[in-house]
N, C-alpha and C positions, 0 to 999 in steps of 0.2 A: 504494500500500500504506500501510497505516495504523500508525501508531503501537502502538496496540493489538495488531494484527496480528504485528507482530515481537517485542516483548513478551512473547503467548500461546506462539506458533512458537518460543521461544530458551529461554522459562521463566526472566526473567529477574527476577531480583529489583526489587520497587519501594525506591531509597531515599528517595524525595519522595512519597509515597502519599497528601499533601495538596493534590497538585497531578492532580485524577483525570481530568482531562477530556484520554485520549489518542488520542483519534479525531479528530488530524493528519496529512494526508497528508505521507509523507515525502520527500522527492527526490531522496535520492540517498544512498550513504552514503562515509566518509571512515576512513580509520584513519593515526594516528601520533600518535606523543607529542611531536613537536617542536609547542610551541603558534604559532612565530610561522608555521609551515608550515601548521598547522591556520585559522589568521585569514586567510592568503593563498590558501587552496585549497579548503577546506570548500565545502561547495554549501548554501545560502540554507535552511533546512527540513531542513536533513542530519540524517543520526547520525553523531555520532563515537563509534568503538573505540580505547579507552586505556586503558595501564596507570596514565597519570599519575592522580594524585587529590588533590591540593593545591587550593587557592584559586582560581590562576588560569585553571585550565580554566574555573572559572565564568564567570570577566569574557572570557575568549575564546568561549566558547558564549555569551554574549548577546552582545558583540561579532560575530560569524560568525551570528545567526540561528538558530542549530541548533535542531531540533526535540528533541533529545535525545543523551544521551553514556552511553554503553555503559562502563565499568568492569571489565576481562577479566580472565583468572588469578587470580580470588578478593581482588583490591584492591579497597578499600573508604574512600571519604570519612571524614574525622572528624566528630563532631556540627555542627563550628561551618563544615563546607566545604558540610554537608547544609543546613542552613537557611538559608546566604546562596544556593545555587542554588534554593530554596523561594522566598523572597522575590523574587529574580529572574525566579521562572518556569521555569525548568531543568530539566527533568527527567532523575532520574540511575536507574542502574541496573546491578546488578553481575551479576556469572555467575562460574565458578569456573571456566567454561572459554577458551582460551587466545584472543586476540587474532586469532591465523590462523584458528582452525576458527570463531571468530564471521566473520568474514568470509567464508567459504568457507559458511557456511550464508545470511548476505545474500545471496549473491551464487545462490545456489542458487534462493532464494526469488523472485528478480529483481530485486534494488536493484542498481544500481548505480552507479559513480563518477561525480564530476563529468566531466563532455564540456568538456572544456577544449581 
């Protein structure tokens, strides 16, 4: 499943909309806000689900690979968290719906966890 794909299916908002090219296969996807649990667990191409949205989700999503981080319950980056994960490559993306039912609609769609 494609980046694009869960993006169109969630209606999620672009905050990197200068970074267009999201026709990435994804592999899997990840939810929590603890970042060092996120760096140790994540799957290589994932999506993370998080409420966090400070700086270092970024350096943990290019640390981790992720192909992208999901932002739930209407949290949202500041200017200066958005263009360091632009520069980075990062692509971010909010929704105003909650963390559980983004996951419960992954999981619907067929993404799922890393096989650890």
């Amino acid at each position: 499943m494609t980046l694009t794909h869960i993006v169109n299916a969630l209606q999620l908002e672009r905050m990197t909309p200068e970074l267009s090219n999201e026709d990435i296969e994804v592999s899997g996807g990840y939810i929590s806000d603890l970042l060092s649990d996120v760096m140790a667990n994540a799957p290589r191409g994932g999506v993370l689900v998080t409420i966090q949205a400070h700086l270092n989700v970024i350096a943990v999503a290019v640390h981790a690979e992720l192909a992208g981080v999901v932002f739930a319950a209407g949290r949202r980056p500041d200017e200066a968290v958005r263009r360091k994960a632009a520069e980075e490559g990062v692509r971010l993306y909010t929704t105003a719906t909650s963390a559980f039912d983004v996951a419960g609609r992954l999981y619907e769609m067929g993404l799922r966890g890393s096989q650890q």
